[in-house]
KEMIKOL-295952 format. One line per field, with one value per residue (C-alpha): residue in one letter; x, y, z. Coordinates in pm, 1 decimal. Layout:
! residues N
residuo <- [A,...]
px <- [X,...]
py <- [Y,...]
pz <- [Z,...]
! end
This chain:
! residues 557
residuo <- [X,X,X,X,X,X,X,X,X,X,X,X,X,X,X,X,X,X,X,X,X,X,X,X,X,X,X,X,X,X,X,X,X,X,X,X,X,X,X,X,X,X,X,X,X,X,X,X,X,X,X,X,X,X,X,X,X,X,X,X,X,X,X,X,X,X,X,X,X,X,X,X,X,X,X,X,X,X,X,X,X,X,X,X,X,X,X,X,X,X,X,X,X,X,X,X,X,X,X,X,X,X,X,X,X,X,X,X,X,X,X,X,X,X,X,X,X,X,X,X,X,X,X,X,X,X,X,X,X,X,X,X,X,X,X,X,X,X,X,X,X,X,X,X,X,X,X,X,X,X,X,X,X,X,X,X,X,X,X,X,X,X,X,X,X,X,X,X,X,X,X,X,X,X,X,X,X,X,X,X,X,X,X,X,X,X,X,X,X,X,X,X,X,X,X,X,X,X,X,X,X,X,X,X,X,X,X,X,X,X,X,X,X,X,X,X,X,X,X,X,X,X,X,X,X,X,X,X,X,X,X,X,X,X,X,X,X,X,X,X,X,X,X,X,X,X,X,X,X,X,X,X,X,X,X,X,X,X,X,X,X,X,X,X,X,X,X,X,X,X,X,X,X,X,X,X,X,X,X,X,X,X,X,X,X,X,X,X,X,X,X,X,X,X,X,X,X,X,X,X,X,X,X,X,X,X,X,X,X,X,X,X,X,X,X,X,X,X,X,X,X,X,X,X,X,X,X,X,X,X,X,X,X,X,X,X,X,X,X,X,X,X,X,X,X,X,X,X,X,X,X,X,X,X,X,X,X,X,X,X,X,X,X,X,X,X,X,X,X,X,X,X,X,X,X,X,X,X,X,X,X,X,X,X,X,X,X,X,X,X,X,X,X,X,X,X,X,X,X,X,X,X,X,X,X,X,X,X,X,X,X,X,X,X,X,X,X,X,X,X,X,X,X,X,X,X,X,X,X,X,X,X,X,X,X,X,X,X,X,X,X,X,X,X,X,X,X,X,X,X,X,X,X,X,X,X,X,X,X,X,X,X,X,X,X,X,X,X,X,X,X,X,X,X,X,X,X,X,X,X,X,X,X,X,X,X,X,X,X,X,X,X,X,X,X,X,X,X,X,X,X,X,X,X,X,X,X,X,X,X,X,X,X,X,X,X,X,X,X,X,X,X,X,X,X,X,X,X,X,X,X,X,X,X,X,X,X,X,X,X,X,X,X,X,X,X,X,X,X,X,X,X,X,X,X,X,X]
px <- [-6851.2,-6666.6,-6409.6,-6623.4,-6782.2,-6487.4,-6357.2,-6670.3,-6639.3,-6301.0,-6362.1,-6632.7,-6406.7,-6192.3,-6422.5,-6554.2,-6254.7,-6117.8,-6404.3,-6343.8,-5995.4,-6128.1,-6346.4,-6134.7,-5864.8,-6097.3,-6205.5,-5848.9,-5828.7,-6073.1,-5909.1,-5954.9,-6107.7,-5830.7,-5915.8,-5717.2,-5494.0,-5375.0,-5095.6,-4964.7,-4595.0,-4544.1,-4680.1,-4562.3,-4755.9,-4709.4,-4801.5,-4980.4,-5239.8,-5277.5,-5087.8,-4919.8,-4949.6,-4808.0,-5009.2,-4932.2,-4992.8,-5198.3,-5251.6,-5282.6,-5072.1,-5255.5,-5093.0,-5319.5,-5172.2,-5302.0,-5416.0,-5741.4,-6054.5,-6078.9,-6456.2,-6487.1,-6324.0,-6597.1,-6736.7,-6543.2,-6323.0,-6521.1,-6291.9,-6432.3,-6305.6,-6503.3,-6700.1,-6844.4,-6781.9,-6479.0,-6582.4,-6634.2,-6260.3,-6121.4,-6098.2,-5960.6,-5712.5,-5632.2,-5317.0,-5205.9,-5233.7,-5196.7,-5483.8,-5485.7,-5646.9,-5614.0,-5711.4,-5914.1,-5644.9,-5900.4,-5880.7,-5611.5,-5586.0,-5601.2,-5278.7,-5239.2,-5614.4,-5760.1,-5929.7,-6112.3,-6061.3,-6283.9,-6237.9,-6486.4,-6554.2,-6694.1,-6340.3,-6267.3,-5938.4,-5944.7,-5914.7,-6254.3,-6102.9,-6235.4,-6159.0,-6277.8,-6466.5,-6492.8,-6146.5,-6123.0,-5788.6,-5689.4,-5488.6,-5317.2,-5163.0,-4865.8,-4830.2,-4703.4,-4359.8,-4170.5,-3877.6,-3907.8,-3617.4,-3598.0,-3496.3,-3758.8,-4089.8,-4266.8,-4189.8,-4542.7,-4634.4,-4980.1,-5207.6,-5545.9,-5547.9,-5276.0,-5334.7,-4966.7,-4804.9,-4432.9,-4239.1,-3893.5,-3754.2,-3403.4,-3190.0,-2979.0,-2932.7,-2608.0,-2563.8,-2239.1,-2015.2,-2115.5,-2055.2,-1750.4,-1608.8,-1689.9,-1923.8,-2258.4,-2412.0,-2538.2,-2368.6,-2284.5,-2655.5,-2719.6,-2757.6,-2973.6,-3181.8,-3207.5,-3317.7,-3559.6,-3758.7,-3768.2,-3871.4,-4112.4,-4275.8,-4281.8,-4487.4,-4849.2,-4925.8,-4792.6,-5087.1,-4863.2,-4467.9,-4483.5,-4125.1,-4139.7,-3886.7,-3525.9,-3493.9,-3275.2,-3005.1,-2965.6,-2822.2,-2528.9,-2264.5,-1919.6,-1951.1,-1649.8,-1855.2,-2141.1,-2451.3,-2567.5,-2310.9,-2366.7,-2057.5,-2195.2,-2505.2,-2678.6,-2848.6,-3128.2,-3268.3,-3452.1,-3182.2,-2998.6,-3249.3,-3245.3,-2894.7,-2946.8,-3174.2,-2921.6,-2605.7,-2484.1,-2538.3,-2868.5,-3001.0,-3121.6,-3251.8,-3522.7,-3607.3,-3692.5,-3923.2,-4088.2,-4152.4,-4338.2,-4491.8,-4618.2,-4755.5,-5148.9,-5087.6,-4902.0,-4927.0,-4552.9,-4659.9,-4415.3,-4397.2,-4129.7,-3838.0,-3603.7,-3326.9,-3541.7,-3770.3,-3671.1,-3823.4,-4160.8,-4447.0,-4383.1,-4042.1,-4073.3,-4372.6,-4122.1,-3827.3,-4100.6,-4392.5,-4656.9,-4556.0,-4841.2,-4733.8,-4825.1,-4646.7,-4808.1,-4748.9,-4535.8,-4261.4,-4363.3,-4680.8,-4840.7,-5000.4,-5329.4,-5378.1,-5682.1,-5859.8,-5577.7,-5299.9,-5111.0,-4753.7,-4482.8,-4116.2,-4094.1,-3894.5,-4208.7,-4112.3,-3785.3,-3628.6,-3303.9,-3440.2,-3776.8,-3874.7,-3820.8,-4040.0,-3993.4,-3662.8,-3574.0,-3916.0,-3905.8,-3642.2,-3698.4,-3396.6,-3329.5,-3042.4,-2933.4,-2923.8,-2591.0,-2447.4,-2511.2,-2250.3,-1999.9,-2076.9,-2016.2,-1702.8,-1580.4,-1705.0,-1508.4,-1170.6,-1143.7,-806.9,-802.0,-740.7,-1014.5,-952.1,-1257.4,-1241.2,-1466.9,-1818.3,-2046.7,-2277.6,-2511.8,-2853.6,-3114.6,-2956.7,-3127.8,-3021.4,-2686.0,-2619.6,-2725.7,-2582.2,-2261.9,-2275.8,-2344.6,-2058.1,-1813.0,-1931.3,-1933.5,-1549.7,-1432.3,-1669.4,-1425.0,-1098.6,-1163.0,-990.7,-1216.6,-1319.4,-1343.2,-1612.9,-1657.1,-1536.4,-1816.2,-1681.1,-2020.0,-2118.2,-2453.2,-2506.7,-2882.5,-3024.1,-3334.4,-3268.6,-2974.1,-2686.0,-2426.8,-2164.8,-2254.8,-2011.3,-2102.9,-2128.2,-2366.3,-2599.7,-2564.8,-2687.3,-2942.4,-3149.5,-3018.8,-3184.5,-3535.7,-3549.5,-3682.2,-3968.3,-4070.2,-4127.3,-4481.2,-4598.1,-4327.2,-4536.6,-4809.6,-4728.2,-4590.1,-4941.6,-4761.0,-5080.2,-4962.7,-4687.7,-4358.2,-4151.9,-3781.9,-3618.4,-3896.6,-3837.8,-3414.4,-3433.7,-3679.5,-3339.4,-3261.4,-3512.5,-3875.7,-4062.7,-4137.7,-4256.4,-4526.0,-4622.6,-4754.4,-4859.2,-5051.4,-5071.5,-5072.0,-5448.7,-5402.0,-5240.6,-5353.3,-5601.0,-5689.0,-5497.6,-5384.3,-5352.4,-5029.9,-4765.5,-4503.0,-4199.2,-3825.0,-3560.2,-3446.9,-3254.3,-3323.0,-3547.5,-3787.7,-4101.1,-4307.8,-4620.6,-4781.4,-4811.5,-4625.6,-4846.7,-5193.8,-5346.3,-5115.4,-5356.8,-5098.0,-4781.1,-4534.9,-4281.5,-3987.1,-3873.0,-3453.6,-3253.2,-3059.9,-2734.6,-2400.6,-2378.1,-2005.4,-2212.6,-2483.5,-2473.5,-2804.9,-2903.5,-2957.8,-3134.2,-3471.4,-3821.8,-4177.2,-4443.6,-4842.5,-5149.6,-5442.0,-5685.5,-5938.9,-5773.3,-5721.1,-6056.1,-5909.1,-5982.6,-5626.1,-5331.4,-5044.2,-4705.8,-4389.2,-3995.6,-3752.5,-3410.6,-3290.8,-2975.9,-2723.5,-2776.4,-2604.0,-2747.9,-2721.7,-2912.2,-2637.0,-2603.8,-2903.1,-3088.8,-3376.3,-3596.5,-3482.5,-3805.1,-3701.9,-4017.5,-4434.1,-4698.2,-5064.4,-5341.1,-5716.5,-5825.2,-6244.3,-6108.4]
py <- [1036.4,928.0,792.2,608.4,438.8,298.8,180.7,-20.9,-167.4,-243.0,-426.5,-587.4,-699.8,-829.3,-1066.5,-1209.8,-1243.0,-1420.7,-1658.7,-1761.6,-1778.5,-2008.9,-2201.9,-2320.4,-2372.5,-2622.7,-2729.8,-2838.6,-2999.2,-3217.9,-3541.3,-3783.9,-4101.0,-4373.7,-4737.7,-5054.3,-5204.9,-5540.4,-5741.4,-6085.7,-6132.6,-6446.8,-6474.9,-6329.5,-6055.3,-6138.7,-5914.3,-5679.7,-5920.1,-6175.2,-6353.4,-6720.1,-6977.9,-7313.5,-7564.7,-7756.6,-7433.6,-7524.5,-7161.9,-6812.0,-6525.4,-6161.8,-5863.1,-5583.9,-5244.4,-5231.0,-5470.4,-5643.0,-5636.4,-6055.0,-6056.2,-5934.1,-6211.2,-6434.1,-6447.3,-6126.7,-6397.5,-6544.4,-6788.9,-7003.3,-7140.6,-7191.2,-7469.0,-7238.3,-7145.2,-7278.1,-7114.7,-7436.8,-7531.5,-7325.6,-7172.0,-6812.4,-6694.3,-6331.1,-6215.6,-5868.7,-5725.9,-6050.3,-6311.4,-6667.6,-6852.7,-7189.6,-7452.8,-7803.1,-8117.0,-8290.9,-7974.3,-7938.3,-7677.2,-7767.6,-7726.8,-7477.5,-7354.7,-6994.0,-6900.7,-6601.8,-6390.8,-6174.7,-5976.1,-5777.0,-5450.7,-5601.0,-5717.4,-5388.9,-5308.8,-5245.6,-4885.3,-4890.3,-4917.8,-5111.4,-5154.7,-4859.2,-5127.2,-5478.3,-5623.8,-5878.7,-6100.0,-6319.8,-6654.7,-6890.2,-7197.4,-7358.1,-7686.8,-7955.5,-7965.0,-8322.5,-8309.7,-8741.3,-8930.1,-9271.1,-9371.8,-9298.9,-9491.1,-9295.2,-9004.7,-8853.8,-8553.3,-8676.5,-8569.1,-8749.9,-8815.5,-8778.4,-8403.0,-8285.5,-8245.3,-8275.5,-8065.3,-8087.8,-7964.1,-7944.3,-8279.9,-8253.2,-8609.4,-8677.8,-9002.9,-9245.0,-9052.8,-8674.9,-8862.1,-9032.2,-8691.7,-8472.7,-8217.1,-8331.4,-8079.6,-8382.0,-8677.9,-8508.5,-8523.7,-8865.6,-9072.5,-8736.9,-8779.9,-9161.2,-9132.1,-8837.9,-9021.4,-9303.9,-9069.5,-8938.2,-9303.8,-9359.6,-9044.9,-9087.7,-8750.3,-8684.3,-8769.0,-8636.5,-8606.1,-8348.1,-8310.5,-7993.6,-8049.0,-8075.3,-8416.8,-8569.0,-8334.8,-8367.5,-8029.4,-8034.6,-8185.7,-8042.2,-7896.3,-8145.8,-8429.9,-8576.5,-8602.6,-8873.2,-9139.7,-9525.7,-9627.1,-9525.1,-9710.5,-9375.3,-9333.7,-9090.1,-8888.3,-9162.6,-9379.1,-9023.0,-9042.1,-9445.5,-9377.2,-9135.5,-9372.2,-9657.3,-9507.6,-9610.8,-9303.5,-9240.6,-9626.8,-9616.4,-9289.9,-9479.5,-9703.3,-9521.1,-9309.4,-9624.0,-9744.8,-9423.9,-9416.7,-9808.2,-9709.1,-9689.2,-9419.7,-9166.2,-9027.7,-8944.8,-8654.9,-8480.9,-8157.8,-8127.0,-7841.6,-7686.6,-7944.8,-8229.7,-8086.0,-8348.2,-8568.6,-8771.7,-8901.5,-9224.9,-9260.4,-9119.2,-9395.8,-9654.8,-9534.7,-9507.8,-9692.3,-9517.0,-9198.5,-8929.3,-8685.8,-8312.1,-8203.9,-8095.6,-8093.0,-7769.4,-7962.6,-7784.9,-7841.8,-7759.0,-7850.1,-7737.5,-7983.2,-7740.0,-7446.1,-7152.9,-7342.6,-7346.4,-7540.5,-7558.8,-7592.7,-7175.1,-7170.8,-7069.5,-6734.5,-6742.4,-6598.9,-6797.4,-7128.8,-7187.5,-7361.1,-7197.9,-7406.3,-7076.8,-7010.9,-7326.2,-7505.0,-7876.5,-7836.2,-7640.7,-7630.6,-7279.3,-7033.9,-7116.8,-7496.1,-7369.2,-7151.0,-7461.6,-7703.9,-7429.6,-7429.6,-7816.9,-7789.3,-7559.3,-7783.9,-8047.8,-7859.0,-7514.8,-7465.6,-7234.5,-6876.4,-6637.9,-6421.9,-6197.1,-6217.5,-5943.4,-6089.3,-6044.3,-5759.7,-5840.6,-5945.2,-5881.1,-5607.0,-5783.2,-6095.5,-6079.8,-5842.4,-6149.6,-6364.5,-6213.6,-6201.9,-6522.1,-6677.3,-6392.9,-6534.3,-6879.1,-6878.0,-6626.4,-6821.0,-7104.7,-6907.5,-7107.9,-7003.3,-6831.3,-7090.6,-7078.8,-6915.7,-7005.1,-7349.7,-7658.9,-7767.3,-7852.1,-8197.2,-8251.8,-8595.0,-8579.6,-8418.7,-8268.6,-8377.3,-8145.3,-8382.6,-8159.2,-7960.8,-7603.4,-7324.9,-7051.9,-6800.8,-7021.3,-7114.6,-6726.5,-6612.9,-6872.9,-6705.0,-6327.1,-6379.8,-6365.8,-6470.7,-6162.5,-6067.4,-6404.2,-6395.6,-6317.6,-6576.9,-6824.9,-6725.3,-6809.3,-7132.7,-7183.2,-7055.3,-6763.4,-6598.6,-6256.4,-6174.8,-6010.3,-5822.9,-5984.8,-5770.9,-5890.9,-6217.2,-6205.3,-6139.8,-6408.7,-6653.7,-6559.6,-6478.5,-6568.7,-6386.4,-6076.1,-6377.1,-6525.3,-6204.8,-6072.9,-6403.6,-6567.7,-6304.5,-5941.0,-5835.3,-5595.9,-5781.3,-6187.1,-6309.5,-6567.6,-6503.3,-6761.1,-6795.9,-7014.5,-7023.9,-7292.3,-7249.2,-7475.1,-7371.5,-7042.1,-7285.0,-6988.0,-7126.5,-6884.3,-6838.7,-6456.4,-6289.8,-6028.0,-5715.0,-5680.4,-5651.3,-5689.0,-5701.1,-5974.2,-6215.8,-6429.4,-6652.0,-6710.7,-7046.6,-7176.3,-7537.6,-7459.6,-7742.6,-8080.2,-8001.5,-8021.8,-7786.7,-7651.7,-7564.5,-7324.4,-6978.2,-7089.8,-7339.9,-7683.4,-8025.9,-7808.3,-7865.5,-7738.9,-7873.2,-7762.1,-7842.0,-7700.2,-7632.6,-7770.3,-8116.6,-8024.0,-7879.2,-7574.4,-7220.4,-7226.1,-7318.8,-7333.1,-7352.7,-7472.6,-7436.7,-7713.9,-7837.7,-8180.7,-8201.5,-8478.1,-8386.9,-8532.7,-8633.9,-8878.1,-9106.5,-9111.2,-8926.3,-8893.3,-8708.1,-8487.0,-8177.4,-7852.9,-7666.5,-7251.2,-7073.9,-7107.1,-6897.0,-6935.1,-6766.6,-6796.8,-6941.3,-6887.9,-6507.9]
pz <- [-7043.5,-7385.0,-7135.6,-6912.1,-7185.1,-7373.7,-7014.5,-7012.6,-7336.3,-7329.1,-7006.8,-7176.5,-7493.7,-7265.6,-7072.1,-7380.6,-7464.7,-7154.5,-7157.5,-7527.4,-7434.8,-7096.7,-7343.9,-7610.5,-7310.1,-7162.1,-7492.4,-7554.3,-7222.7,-7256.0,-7273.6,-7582.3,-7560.1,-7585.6,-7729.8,-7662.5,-7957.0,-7992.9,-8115.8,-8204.9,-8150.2,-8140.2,-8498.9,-8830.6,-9020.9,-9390.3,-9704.9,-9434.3,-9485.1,-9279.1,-8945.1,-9005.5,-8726.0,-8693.2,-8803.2,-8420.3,-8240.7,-7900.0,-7834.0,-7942.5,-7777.0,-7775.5,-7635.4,-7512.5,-7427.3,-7112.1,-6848.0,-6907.0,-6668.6,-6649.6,-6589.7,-6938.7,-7126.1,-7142.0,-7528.0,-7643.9,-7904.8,-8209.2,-8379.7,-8696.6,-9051.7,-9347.2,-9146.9,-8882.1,-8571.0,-8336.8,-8003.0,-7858.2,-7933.5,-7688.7,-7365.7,-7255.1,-7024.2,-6938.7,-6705.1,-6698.1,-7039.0,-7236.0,-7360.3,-7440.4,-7595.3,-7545.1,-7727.3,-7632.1,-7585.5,-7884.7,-8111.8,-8360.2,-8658.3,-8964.4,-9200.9,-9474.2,-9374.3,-9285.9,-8976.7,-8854.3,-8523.0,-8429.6,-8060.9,-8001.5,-7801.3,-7482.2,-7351.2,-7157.5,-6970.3,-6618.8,-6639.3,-6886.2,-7218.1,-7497.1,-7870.0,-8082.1,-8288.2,-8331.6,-8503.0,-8703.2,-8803.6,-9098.3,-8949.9,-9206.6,-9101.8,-9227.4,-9431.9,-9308.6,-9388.6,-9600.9,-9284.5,-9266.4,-9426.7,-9592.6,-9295.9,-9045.8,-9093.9,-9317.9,-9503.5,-9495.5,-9374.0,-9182.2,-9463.4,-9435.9,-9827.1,-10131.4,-10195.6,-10311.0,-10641.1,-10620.3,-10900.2,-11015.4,-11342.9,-11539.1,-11440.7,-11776.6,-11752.4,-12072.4,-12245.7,-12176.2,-12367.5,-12181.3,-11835.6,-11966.7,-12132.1,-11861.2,-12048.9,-11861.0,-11631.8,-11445.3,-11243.0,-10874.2,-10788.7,-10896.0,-10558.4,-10450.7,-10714.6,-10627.0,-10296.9,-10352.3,-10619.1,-10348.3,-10072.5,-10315.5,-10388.8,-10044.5,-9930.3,-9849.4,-9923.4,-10279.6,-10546.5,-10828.8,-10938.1,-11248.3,-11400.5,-11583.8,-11873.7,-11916.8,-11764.9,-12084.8,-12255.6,-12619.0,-12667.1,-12411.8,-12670.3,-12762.6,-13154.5,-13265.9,-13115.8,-13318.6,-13122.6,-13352.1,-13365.0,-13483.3,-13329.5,-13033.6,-13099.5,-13154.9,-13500.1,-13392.9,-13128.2,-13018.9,-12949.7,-12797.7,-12509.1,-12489.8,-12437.0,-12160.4,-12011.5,-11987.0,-11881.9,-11559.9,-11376.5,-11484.5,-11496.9,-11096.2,-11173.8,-11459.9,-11199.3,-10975.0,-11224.5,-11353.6,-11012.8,-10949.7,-11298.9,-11225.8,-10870.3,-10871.8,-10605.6,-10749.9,-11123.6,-11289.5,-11541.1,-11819.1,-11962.1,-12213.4,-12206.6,-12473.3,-12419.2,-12488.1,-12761.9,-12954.3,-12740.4,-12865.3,-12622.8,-12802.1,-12700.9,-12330.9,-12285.1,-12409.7,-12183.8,-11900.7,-11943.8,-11756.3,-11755.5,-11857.2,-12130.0,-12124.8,-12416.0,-12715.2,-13095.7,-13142.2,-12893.6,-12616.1,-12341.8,-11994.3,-11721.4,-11579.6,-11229.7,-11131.4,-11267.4,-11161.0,-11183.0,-11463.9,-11487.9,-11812.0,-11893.0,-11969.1,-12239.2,-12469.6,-12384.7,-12450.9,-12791.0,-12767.8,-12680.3,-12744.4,-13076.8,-13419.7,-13709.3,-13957.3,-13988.7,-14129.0,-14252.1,-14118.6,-13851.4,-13498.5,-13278.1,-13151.1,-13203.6,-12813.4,-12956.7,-13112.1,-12793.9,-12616.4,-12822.0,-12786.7,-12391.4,-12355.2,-12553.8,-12237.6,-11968.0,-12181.9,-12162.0,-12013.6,-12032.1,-12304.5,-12375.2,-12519.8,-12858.6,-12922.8,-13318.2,-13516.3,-13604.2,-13898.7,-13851.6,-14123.7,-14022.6,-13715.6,-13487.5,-13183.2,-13254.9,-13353.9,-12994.1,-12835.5,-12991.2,-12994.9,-12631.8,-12562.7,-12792.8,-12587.3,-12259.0,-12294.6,-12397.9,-12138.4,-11914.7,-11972.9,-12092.2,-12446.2,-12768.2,-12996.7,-13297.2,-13661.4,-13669.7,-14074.5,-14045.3,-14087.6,-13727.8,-13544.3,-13600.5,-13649.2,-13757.0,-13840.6,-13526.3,-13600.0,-13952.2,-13997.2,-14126.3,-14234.9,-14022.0,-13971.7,-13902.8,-13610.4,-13908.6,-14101.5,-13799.4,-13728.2,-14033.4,-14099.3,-13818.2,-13840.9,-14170.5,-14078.7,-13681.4,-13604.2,-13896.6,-13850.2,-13415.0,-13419.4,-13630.4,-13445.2,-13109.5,-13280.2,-13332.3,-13021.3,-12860.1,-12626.1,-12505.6,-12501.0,-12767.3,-12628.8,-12850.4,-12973.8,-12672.7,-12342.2,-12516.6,-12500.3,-12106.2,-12047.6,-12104.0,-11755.8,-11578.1,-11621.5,-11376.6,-11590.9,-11845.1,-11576.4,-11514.9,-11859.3,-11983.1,-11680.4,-11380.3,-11484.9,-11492.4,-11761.1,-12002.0,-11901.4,-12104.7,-11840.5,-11474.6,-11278.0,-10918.9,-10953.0,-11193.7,-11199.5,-11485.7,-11491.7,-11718.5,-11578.4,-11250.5,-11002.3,-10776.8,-10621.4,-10460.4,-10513.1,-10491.7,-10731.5,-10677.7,-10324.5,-10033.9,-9940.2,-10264.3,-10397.7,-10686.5,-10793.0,-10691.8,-10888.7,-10803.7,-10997.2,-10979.4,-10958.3,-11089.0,-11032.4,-11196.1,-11051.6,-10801.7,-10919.4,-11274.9,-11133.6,-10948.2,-10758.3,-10504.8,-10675.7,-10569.0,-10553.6,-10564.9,-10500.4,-10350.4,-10491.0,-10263.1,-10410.4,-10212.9,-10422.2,-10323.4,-9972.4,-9882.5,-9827.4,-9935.9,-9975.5,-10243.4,-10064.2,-10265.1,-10080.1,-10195.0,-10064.8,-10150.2,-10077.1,-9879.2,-9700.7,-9325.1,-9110.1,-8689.6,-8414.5,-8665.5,-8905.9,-9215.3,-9462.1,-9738.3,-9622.3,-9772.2,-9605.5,-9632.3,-9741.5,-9786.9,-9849.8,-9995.2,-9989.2,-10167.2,-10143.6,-10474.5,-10409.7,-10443.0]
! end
C-alpha cells in the first residue's frame, strides 16, 4: 500500500512538475513585441544632442528598419520651429523602408535655426510594427558660410539684415624699423589682411568687425634697440603706434580700417591686448577716427555685444603678460614685456649659439621657474648666445616711463621681489572675476581655455556664465563646447592670429564669425571658425574664407 501510494505521488510531482516546466517553456516562447527604430544618415549627430542639416537641404532622409506600410504615412511627421507648425511645408514619400520628406519648391529653412521632428506611432510597417512611442528629434541648420571672394559680386552670405560680428585678434603690426630689421612677427600676411578688411566692408551681412587686441606691437623690439627713439621720429608711445600706423606695410592696412570705421554700416570696435597696453583710446581714435573703444582704465577691456556673450583680449588671466600696477607703482608692463625684447633680438639674428649660464635663485620660486624657462627657450629657440644677464643692455628709452637700461637680473628681481604676494590684489585691479592662483595663472600664457572656463563658463565657480566666450592672445585658434556631450552650456572660440606663418606652430590668417541669435531671430548663437587663404580656380587666383568648423547653442536655455 506504502508503495502504491508513493508511485502515485511521485507521478503526481512529476506532472506538476512537467506542466511548470511546459509553462515557463511557453512563457519563454512567447515572442517579444518588436518596435521600429529610425535613423538619419545622411545627417550628422553632434554632442548626442541634436542632428545638423544644411541650411539648402530640400529634403529629409529617414531610414526605418523595416519596410513601411505607405497608407500610414499620412500625418505621422510633425515638423515646426519656434514659429509653429511647418506641416504645410512639406510633402511625404515612403519606398521600402526609407521616408522623405520633401519639402515645398517655395519653402526654404532657415539658417543657423532649430526645428522640431516629431514621428509619431501611427506610421506602422507593413508587417504591423510601430514606434514604441512617439519620437521626437532636435534639427539645427547650418550658417551660411562667407565662401564669396572680392571678386564675385558680392561677398554676402544672403542674410536678410547685418546680423554678424566678424572677430580677428593679434596682427603684431611693427613700426619701420621692425619691418626694416626683420624682428616683426608681421609683414607676410599683409596683402591678406588687405583684402580681408575689404571683403569684410563689402559684406552685407557683417554689422560689426571687433579686433580683440594685439593689433600694434610695442613690445616686439630687440633689448639693444631703443623702442623710443627721436631719431626715428619716435619720442613716446604715442608716436610708437603713429609709427606703426604709417609704415609702408601697414599704411593700406589703416585704410582699410578707417574705411570700415567711417562706414555707417558696419561698427569697427577695439579691445586692447598685452602688446598694446600702452595704447590710449585717445590715440587709437586719432590713428582711426571712428573706431569704438572697449578698453578700460586698468589697460585692459571687453566686450559684451549681447547678454551671454562676453569677448576680450585674454591676457587678464595671464601671470606673465597681463598688467602689473604693484610691482612698480606708476609703471605696468609685465614680466613677459622683458622675455619679449629678448625674443625679437632672435628673430633679428638667430645665428647664435646658446650657453645656459646659472641664474639668481633669490626671490618668488614660481616666478623665477618661469622665468627661467622662458629666457632658456627663447635662446635655444633661436640658437642665441646667452646675454649679460647683469649688464644695463635693454634699452628702454622712456616706455612706460622707464628711461633707464635694465639688465635681465634687474627686471628679474624687480618682480621676484614681490610679483607673487602682491597677485591677488593685482587681479583685483585688473577685475579677474574669479582669482587663480600664481601657478593656473602661469599656464594660462599658452593656453586659455582652462581660463574661460573658471572665469566665464564653469557653473561652479562663474559668478555670471556665459553662453559664448571669445579670447585672442593665446594664437591657437579653436572652437569647443563645455562639458562634452549633451549637456554642453557653453562655447568657447579663440580668434588665432595674423602673424607670419613661418613664426607660429598654429594655423594663421584666422577669424570667427558671432551671430547671436538675439540679432538673427534665432533661438540660436551660432559661432563659426574660418581662415583666409589664396585659392586658386578657373577664375584665377584669389583670397577666400575656408570655413573649418561651427557651434551653436540655444541661448533662451
Amino acid at each position: 500500500m506504502k508503495n502504491k501510494i508513493f508511485l502515485f505521488s511521485s507521478v503526481l510531482v512529476l506532472s506538476v512538475l512537467l506542466t511548470f516546466q511546459q509553462s515557463c517553456k511557453k512563457e519563454e516562447e512567447t515572442p517579444t513585441e518588436e518596435y521600429l527604430n529610425v535613423s538619419f544618415p545622411k545627417l550628422t549627430f553632434k554632442h548626442d544632442l541634436y542632428y545638423s542639416i544644411d541650411y539648402d537641404a530640400r529634403s529629409i532622409e529617414m531610414v526605418i528598419d523595416q519596410d513601411l506600410d505607405t497608407g500610414t504615412i499620412t500625418g505621422c511627421i510633425l515638423f515646426s520651429h519656434k514659429q509653429g507648425s511647418l506641416d504645410s511645408q512639406y510633402d511625404l514619400e515612403a519606398k521600402g523602408n526609407i521616408l522623405w520628406m520633401k519639402f515645398n519648391t517655395d519653402f526654404e529653412l532657415k539658417d543657423g535655426w532649430k526645428y522640431i521632428l516629431t514621428i509619431s506611432t501611427s506610421l506602422k510597417s507593413t508587417s504591423g510594427e510601430s514606434l514604441e512611442q512617439n519620437e521626437t528629434f532636435e534639427l539645427r541648420t547650418t550658417s551660411k558660410h562667407l565662401t564669396s571672394s572680392l571678386d564675385d559680386k558680392k561677398t554676402t552670405g544672403g542674410r536678410e539684415q547685418r546680423t554678424l560680428i566678424a572677430c580677428i585678434s593679434d596682427v603684431h603690426m611693427g613700426d619701420p624699423r621692425a619691418v626694416e630689421n626683420y624682428y616683426s612677427w608681421f609683414g607676410k600676411n599683409a596683402d591678406a589682411l588687405v583684402n580681408f578688411l575689404e571683403f569684410i566692408r563689402k559684406n552685407d551681412d557683417v554689422k560689426e568687425l571687433v579686433i580683440l587686441g594685439d593689433l600694434f606691437d610695442e613690445w616686439m623690439v630687440p633689448y639693444t634697440v631703443s623702442p623710443i627713439d627721436p631719431e626715428s621720429g619716435i619720442n613716446n608711445s604715442d608716436d610708437y603706434f603713429k609709427a606703426i600706423a604709417n609704415s609702408e606695410t601697414n599704411k593700406p592696412i589703416f585704410d582699410k580700417l578707417r574705411a570700415i570705421a567711417n562706414s555707417s554700416e558696419i561698427d569697427l570696435l577695439y579691445v586692447p591686448g598685452n602688446h598694446d597696453m600702452l595704447l590710449t583710446q585717445s590715440t587709437l581714435e586719432e590713428i582711426i577716427p571712428g573706431i569704438i573703444w572697449k578698453g578700460d582704465s586698468t589697460r585692459i577691456g571687453k566686450y559684451h555685444p549681447v547678454d551671454g556673450i562676453i569677448m576680450e583680449h585674454g591676457h587678464r588671466y595671464d601671470f606673465f603678460n597681463c598688467p602689473q600696477p604693484l610691482v612698480n607703482p606708476s609703471h605696468i608692463l609685465p614680466p613677459g614685456y622683458f622675455i619679449t625684447r629678448l625674443y625679437a633680438a632672435g628673430l633679428e639674428s638667430s645665428t647664435l649659439d646658446l650657453h645656459k649660464e646659472k641664474m639668481s635663485n633669490k626671490g618668488s620660486a614660481e616666478f623665477l621657474t618661469a622665468w627661467s624657462l622662458a629666457i632658456l627657450y627663447t635662446l635655444n629657440d633661436f640658437n642665441m648666445d646667452m646675454p649679460d644677464l647683469n649688464a644695463n643692455n635693454i634699452l628702454m628709452g622712456g616706455i612706460d616711463g622707464y628711461t633707464n637700461p635694465f639688465s635681465f637680473i634687474g627686471a628679474q628681481n624687480m618682480y621676484a621681489a614681490n610679483i607673487e604676494d602682491l597677485w591677488p590684489q593685482t587681479q583685483a585691479i585688473n577685475e579677474v572675476p574669479v582669482p587663480l592662483t600664481v601657478f593656473a595663472a602661469l599656464l594660462n600664457g599658452a593656453e586659455l581655455y582652462d581660463a574661460a572656463l573658471i572665469e566665464y563658463m564653469q557653473q561652479s565657480t562663474a559668478l555670471d556664465p556665459y553662453k559664448i566666450v571669445a579670447f585672442g592672445h593665446s594664437h591657437d585658434p579653436e572652437l569647443l563646447v563645455h562639458p562634452p556631450g549633451n549637456k554642453f552650456t557653453s562655447i568657447y572660440a579663440n580668434t588665432g592670429s595674423w602673424i607670419d606663418e613661418d613664426q607660429s606652430s598654429h594655423d594663421v590668417r584666422t577669424f570667427l564669425t558671432v551671430e547671436p541669435g538675439e540679432w538673427s531671430g534665432s533661438e540660436l548663437d551660432v559661432v563659426m571658425l574660418y581662415q583666409y587663404n589664396l585659392n586658386s580656380d578657373s577664375t584665377g587666383t584669389k583670397y577666400k574664407p575656408k570655413f573649418i568648423s561651427e557651434e551653436s547653442i540655444d541661448f533662451a536655455k
